[in-house]
C-alpha positions in Angstrom: 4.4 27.8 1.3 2.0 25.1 0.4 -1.7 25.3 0.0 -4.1 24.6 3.2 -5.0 20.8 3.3 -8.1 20.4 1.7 -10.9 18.3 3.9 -14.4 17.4 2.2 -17.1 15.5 1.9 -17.3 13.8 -1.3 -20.9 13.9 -3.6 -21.7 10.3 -2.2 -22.0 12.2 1.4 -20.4 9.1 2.7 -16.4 9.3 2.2 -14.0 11.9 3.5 -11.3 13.3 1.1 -8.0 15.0 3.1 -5.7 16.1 0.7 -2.3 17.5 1.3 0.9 17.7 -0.6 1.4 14.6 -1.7 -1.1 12.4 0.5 -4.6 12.0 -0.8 -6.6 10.1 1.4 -10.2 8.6 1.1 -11.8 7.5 3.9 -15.3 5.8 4.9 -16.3 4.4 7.8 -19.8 2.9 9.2 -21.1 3.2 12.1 -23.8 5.3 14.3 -24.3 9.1 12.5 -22.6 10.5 15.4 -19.6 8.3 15.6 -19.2 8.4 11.9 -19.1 11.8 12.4 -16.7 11.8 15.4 -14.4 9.2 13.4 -14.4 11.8 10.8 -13.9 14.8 12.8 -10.3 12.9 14.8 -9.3 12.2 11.4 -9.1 15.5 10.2 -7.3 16.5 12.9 -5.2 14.2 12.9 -4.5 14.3 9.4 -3.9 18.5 9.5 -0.6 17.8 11.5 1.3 14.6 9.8 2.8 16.1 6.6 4.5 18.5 8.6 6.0 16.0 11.3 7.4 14.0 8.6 8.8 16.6 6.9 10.6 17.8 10.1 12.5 14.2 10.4 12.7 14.1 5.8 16.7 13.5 5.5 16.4 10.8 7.9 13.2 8.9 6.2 15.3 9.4 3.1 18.5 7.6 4.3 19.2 3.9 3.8 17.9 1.7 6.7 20.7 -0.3 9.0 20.4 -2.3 12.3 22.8 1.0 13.3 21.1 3.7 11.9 19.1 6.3 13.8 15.5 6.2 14.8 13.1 8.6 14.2 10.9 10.5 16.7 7.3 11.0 15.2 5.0 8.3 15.6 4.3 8.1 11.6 8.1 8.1 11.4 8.7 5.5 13.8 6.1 3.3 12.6 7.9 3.5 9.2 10.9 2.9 10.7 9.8 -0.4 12.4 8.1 -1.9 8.9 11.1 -1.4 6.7 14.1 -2.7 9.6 13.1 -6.4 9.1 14.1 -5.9 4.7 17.2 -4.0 5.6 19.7 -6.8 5.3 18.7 -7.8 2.1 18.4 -5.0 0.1 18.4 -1.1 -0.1 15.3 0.2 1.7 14.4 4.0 3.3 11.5 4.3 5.8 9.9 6.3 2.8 9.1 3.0 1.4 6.1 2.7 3.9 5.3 6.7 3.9 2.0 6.1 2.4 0.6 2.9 4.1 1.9 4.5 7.9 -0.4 7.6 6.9 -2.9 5.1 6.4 -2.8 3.6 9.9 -2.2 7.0 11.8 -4.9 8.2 10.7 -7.3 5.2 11.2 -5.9 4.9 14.3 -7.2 8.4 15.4 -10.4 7.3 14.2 -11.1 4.2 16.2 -9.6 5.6 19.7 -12.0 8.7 18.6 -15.3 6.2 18.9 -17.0 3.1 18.4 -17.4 2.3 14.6 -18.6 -0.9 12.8 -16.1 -1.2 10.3 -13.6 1.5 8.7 -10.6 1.8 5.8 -8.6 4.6 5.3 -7.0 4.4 1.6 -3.8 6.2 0.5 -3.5 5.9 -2.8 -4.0 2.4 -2.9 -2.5 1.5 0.8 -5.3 0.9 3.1 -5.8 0.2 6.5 -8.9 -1.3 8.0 -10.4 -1.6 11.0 -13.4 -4.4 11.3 -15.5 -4.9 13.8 -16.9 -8.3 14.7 -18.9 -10.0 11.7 -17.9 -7.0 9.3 -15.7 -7.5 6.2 -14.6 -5.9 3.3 -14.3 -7.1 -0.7 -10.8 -5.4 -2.1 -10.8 -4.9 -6.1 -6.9 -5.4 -7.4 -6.3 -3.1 -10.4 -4.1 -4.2 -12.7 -1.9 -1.4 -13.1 -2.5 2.4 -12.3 -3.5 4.1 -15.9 -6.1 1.6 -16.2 -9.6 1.4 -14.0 -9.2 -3.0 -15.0 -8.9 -5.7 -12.0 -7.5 -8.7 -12.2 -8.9 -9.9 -9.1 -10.3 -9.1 -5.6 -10.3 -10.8 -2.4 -12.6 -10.8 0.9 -11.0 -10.1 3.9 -13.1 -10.5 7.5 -13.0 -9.8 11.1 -11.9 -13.5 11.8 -8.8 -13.2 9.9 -5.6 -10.6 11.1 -5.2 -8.9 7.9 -5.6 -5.8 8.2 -3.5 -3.7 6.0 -3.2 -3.8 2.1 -0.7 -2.1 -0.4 0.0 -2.3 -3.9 3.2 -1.1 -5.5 4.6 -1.8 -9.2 6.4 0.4 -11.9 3.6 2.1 -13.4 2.3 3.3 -9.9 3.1 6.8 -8.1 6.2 5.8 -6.2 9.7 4.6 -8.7 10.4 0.7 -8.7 13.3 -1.5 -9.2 11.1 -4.2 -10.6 9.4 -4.5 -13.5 5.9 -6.0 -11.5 2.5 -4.0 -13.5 1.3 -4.0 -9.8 2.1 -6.6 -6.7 -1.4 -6.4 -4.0 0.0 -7.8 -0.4 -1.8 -8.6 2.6 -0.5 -7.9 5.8 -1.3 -7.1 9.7 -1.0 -3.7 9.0 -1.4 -1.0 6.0 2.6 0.1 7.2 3.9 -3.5 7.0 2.0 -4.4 3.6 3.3 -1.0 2.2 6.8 -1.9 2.8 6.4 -5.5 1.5 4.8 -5.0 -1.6 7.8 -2.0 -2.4 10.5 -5.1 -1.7 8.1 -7.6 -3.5 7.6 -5.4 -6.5 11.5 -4.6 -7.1 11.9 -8.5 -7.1 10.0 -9.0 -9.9 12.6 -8.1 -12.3 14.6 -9.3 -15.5 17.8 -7.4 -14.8 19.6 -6.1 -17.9 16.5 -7.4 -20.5 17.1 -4.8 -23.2 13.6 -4.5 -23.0 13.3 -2.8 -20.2 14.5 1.5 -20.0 15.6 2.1 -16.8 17.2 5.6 -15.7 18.4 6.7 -12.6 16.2 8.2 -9.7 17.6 11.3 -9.4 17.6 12.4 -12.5 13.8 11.9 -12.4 13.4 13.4 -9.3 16.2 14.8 -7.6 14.8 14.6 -4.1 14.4 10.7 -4.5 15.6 8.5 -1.5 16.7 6.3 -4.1 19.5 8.7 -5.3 21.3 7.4 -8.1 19.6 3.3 -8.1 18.3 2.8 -11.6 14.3 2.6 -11.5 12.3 1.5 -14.5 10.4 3.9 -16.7 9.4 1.5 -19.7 9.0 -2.3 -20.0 8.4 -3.5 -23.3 6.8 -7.0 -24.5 7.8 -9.8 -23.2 7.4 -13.4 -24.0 5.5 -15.8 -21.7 9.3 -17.8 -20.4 10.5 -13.9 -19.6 6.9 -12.8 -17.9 7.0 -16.4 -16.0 10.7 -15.9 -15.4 10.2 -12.6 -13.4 7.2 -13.7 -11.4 9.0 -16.4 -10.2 11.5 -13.9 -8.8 9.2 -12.2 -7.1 7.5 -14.8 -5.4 9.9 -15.8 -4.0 10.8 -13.0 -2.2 6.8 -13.0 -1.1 7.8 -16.8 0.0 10.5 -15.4 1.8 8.7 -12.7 3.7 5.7 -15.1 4.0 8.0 -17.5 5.8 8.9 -15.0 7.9 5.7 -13.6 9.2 6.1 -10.5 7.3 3.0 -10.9 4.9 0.1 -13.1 4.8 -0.6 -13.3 0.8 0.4 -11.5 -1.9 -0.9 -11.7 -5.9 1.9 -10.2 -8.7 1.2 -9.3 -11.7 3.0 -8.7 -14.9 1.9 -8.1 -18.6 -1.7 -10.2 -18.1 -0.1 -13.0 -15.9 -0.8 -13.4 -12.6 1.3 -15.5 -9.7 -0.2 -15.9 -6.3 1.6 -16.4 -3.2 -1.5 -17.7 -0.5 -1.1 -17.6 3.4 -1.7 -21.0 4.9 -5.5 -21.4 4.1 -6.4 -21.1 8.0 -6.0 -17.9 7.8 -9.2 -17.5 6.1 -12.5 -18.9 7.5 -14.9 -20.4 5.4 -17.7 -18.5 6.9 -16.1 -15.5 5.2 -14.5 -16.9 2.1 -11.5 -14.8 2.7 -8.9 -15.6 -0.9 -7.6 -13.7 -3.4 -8.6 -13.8 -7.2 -12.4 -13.9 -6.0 -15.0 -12.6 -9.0 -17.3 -10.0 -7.8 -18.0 -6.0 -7.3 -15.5 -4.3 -4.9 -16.0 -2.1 -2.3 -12.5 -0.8 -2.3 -9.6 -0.6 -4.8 -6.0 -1.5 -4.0 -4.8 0.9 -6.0 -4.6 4.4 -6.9 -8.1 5.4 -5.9 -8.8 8.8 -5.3 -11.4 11.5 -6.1 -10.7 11.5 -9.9 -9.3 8.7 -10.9 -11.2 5.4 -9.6 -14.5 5.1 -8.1 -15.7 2.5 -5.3 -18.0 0.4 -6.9 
């Protein structure tokens, strides 16, 4: 038997933490006093329910995605479902690898058909969804990997532009990798999508059998992993710059790949210092809002693992 969630204000008096199990959400949203408060309120409720519903369906979120396998029934489930399908051909993938940003966009979703708000993000451990209103935008901080408060970058995202979902994934983060990627930040329609991207993204940046790099099987980490016996990486020593370039290059492009198929709209990797960009075509952004990634400046958000004790909003 698991503890209550836990859902409270934190000291600012303007973010929401829920907390339960293993999803830690913060949440701020702007607006009216009422309708924040009425955002906040559908959150909460929303959010009391979804650990449970996913648990009910957990063998099947932690099998291997096929065209043939079998769908899920909650609406979290499904929407994980749908964001991994298109990356099934091409490599192993289980609906948990878009757990946390579908959790995201459930719960902002409750929010915004709760009331009217201005502009909102819900952030899962680094996996946000947003919801923008017209004229409203956001700054996003990318942290460089998760032990370390660093970025090395941000980006401005705006109403006029479709992005709205953002996840970061890499080796040192909460969640096992493949790759060997410090931390890969991807823009996408949707929190669920980006989530599921940057998982894919991340275990393509890689330098397979570099004796470099300790690697050890999932389960023997954690035996409940959906990644079962796959080797994940625990330690990745110094590289040189040829390996570093090497690996990015991998990775991008796999972000090409999903680019070219209207899976992502940008993506920024990152490995060891070094940074590799893959941009959306540049009318995506408007000038008006100065939408890019690798701007300078104070972020209101971190891609990353932001929670109450860790990382701050700045």
């Amino acid at each position: 038997m698991r503890d209550p969630a836990l859902i409270r204000m934190l000291p600012d008096g303007r973010r929401l933490h829920l907390h339960d199990g293993p999803i830690d959400l913060i949440i701020q949203a702007d607006g009216s006093r009422e309708n924040i408060a009425a955002a906040y309120e559908a959150a909460a409720r929303r959010f009391v329910l979804i650990l449970d519903e996913l648990c009910s369906e957990l063998p099947l979120l932690r099998s291997q995605v096929c065209k043939d396998s079998a769908r899920p029934q909650g609406v979290t489930a499904q929407r994980m479902f749908r964001a991994v399908l298109p990356h099934a051909a091409c490599c192993f993938i289980t609906p948990m690898a878009a757990v946390a940003g579908s959790v995201a966009e459930e719960v902002l979703s409750a929010m915004t058909s709760a009331t009217v708000l201005e502009r909102a993000y819900v952030n899962n451990g680094g996996d946000i969804a947003l919801h923008l209103g017209n004229a409203q935008g956001y700054t996003i901080g990318m942290v460089e990997r998760p032990d370390r408060a660093s970025l090395f970058g941000s980006l401005e995202i705006c109403a006029s532009n479709p992005v709205r979902g953002i996840a970061t994934s890499g080796w040192r983060g909460r969640s096992f990798s493949l790759g060997i990627a410090d931390a890969v930040s991807v823009l996408a329609e949707t929190a669920t999508a980006a989530d599921a991207a940057a998982t894919v993204i991340a275990n393509a940046v890689d330098l397979p059998g570099h004796p470099a790099i300790t690697r050890l099987p999932a389960r023997e980490i954690s035996p409940d992993s959906d990644l079962g016996d796959l080797l994940v990486t625990r330690d990745v020593g110094r590289l040189t710059l040829r390996e570093i370039s090497a690996a990015l290059d991998s990775g991008a492009r796999m972000a090409e790949s999903l680019r070219n198929h209207g899976l992502i709209h940008s993506a920024a990797l990152h490995l060891q210092r070094q940074t590799r960009v893959v941009h959306a075509s540049t009318e995506l952004f408007s000038s008006s809002c100065r939408a890019g990634l690798l701007r300078r400046g104070a972020p209101e958000i971190y891609s990353q693992l932001e929670s109450t004790g860790r990382t701050t909003h700045a």
